[in-house]
PDB file of N, CA, C and O in Angstrom:
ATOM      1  N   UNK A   1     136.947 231.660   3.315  1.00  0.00           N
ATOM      2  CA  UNK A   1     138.179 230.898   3.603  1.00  0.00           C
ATOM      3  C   UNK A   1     139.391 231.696   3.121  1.00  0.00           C
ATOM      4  O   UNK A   1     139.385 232.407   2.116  1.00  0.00           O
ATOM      5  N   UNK A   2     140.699 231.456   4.150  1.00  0.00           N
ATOM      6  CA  UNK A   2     141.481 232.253   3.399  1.00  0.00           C
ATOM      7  C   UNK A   2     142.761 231.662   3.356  1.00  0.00           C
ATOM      8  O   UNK A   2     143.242 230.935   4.225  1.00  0.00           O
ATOM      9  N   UNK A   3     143.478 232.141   1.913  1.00  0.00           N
ATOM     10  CA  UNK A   3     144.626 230.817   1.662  1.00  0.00           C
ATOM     11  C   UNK A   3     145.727 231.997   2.278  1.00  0.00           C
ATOM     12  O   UNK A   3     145.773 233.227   2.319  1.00  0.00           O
ATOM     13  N   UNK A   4     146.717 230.662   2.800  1.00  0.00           N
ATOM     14  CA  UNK A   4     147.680 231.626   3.818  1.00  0.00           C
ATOM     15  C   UNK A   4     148.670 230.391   3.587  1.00  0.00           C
ATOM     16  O   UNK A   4     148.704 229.607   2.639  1.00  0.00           O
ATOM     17  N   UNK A   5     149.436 230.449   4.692  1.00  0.00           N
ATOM     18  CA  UNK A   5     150.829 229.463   4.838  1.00  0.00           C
ATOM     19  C   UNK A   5     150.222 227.933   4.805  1.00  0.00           C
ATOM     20  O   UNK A   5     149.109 227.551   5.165  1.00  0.00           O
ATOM     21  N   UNK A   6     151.153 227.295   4.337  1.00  0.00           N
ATOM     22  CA  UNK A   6     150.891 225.566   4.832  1.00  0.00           C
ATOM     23  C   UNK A   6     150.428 225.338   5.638  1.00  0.00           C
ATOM     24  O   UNK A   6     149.291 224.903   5.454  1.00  0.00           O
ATOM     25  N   UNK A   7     150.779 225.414   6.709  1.00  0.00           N
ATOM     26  CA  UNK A   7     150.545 225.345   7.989  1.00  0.00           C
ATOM     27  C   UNK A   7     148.858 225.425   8.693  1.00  0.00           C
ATOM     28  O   UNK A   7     148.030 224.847   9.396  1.00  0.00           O
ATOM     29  N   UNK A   8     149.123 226.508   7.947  1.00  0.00           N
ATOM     30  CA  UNK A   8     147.234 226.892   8.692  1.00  0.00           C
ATOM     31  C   UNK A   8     146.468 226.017   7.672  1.00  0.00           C
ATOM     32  O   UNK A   8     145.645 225.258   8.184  1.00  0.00           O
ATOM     33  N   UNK A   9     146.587 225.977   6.259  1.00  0.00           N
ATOM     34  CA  UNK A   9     145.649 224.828   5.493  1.00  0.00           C
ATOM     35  C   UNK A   9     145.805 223.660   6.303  1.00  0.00           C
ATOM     36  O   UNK A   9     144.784 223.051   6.621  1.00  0.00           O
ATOM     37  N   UNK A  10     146.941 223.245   6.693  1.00  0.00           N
ATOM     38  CA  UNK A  10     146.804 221.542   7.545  1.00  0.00           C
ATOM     39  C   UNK A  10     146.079 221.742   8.318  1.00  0.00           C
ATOM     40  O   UNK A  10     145.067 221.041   8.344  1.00  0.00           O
ATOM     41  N   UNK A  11     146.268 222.818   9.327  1.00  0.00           N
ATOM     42  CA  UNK A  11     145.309 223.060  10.561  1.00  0.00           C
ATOM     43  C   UNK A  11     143.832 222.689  10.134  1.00  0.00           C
ATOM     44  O   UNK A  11     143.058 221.982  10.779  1.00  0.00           O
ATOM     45  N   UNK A  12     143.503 223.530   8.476  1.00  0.00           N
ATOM     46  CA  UNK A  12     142.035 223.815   8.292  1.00  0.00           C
ATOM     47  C   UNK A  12     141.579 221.955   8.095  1.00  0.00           C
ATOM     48  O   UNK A  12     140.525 221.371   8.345  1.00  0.00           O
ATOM     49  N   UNK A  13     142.814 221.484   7.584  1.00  0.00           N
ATOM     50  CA  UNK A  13     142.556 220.139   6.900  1.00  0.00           C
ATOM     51  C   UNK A  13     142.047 219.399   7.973  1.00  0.00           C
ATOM     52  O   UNK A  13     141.058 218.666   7.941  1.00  0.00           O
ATOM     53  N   UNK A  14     142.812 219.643   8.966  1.00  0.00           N
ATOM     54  CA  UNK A  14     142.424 218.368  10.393  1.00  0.00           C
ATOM     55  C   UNK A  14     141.319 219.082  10.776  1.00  0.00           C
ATOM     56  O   UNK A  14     140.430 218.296  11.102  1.00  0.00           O
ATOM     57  N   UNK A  15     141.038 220.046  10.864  1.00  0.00           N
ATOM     58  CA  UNK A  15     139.672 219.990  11.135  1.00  0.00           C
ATOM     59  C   UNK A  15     138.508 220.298  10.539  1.00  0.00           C
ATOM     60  O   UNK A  15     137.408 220.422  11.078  1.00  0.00           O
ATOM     61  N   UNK A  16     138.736 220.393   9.633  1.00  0.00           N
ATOM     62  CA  UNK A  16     137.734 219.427   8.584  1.00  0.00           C
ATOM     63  C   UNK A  16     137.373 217.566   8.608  1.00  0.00           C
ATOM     64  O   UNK A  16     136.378 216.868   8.411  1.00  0.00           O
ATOM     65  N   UNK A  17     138.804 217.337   8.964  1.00  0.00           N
ATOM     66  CA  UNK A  17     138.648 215.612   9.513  1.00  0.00           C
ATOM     67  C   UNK A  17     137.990 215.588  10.320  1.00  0.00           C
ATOM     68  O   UNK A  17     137.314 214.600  10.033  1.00  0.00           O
ATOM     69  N   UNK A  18     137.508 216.060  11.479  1.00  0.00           N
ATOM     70  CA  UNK A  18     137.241 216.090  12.542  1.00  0.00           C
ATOM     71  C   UNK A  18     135.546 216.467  12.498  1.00  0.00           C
ATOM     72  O   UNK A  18     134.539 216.046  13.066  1.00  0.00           O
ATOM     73  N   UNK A  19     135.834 217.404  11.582  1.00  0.00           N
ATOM     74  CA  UNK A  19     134.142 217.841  11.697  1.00  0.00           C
ATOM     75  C   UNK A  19     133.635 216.883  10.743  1.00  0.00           C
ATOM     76  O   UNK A  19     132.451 216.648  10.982  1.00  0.00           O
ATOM     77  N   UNK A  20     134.101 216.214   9.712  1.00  0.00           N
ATOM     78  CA  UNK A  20     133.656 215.054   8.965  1.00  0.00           C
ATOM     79  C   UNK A  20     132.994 213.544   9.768  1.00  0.00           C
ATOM     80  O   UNK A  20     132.068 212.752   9.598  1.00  0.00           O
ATOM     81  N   UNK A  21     134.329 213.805  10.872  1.00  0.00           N
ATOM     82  CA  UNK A  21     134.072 212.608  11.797  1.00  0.00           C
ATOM     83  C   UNK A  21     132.979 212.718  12.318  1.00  0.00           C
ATOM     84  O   UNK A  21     132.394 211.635  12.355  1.00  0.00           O
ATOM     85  N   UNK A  22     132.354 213.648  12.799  1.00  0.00           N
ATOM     86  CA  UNK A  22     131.315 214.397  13.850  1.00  0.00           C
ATOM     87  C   UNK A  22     130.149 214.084  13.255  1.00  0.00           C
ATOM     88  O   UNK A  22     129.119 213.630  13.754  1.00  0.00           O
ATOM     89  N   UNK A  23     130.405 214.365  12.148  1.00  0.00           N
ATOM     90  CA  UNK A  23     129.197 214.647  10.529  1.00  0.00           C
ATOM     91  C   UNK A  23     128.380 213.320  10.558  1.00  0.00           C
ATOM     92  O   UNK A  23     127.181 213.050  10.497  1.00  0.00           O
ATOM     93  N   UNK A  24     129.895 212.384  10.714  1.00  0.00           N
ATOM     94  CA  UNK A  24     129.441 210.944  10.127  1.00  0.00           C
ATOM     95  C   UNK A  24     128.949 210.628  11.203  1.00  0.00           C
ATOM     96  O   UNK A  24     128.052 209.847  10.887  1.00  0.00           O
ATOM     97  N   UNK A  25     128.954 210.776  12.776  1.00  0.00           N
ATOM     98  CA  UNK A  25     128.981 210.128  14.063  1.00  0.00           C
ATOM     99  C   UNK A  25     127.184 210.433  14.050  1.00  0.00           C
ATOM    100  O   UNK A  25     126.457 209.443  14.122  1.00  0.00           O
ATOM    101  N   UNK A  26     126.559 211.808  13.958  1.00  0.00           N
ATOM    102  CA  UNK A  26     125.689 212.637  13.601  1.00  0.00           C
ATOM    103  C   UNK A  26     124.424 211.498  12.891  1.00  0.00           C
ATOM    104  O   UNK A  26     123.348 211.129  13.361  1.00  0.00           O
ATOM    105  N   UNK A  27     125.103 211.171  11.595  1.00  0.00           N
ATOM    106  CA  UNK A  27     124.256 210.775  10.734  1.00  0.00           C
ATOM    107  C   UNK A  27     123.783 208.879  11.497  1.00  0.00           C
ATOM    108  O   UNK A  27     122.858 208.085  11.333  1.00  0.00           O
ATOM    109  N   UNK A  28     124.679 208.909  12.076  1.00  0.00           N
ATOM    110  CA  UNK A  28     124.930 207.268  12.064  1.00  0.00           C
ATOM    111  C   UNK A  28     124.044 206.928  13.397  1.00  0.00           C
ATOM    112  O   UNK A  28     123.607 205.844  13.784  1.00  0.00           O
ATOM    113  N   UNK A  29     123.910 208.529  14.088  1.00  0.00           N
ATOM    114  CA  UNK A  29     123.208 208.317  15.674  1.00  0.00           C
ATOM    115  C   UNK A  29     123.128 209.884  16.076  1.00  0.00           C
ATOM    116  O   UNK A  29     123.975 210.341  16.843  1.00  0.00           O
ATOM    117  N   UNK A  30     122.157 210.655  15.579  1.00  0.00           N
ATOM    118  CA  UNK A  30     121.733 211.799  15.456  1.00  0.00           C
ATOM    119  C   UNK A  30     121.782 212.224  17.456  1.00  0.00           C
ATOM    120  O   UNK A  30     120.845 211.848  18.159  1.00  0.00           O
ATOM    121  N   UNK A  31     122.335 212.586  17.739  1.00  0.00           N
ATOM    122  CA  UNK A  31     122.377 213.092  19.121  1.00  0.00           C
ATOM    123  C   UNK A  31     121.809 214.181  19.273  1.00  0.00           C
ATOM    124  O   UNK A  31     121.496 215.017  18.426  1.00  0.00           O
ATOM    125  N   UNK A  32     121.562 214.174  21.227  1.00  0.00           N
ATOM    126  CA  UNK A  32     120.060 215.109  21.639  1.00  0.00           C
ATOM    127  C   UNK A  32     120.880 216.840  21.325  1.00  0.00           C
ATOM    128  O   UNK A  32     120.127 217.805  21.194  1.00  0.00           O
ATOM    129  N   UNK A  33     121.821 216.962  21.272  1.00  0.00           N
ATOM    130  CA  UNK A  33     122.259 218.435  20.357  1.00  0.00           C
ATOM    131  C   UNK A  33     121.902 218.520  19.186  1.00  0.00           C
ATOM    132  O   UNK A  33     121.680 219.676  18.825  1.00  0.00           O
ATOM    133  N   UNK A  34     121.725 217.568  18.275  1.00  0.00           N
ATOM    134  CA  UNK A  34     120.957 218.001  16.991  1.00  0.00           C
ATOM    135  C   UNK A  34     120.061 219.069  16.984  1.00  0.00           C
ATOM    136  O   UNK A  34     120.097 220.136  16.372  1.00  0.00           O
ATOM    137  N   UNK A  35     118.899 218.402  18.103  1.00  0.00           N
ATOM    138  CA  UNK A  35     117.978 219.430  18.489  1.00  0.00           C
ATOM    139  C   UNK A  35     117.819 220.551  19.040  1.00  0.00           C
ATOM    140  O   UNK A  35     117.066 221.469  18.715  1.00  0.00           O
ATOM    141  N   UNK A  36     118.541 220.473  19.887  1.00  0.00           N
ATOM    142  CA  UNK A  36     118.930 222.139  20.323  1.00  0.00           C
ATOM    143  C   UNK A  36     119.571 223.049  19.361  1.00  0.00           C
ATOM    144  O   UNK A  36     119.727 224.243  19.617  1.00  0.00           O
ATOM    145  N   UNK A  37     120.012 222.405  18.059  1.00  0.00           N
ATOM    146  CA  UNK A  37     120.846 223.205  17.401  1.00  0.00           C
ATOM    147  C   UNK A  37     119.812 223.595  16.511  1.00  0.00           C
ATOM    148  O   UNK A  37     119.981 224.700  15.997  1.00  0.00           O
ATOM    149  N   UNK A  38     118.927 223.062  16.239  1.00  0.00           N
ATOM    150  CA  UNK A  38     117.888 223.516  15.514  1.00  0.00           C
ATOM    151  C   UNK A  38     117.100 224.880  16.007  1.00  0.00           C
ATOM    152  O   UNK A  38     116.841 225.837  15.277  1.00  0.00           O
ATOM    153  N   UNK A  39     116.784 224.760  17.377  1.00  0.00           N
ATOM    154  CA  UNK A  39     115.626 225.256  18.173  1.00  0.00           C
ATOM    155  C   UNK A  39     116.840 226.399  18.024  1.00  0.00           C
ATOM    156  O   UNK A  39     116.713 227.507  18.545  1.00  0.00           O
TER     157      UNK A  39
END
């Protein structure tokens, strides 16, 4: 990771929200990409 302007940390921040969201969506109802991501 690399620390730089404000700007790009917000960027990193929202998507980190985003992949959190995904994370949680994931856990809550494991979708048929799980598996392919494995394989």
């Amino acid at each position: 990771m690399q620390g730089g302007t404000g700007g790009m940390s917000e960027e990193m921040a929202g998507r980190h929200e985003i992949l959190l969201t995904l994370v949680a969506a994931g856990a809550a109802r494991p979708p048929p990409l799980n598996v392919w991501v494995k394989r």
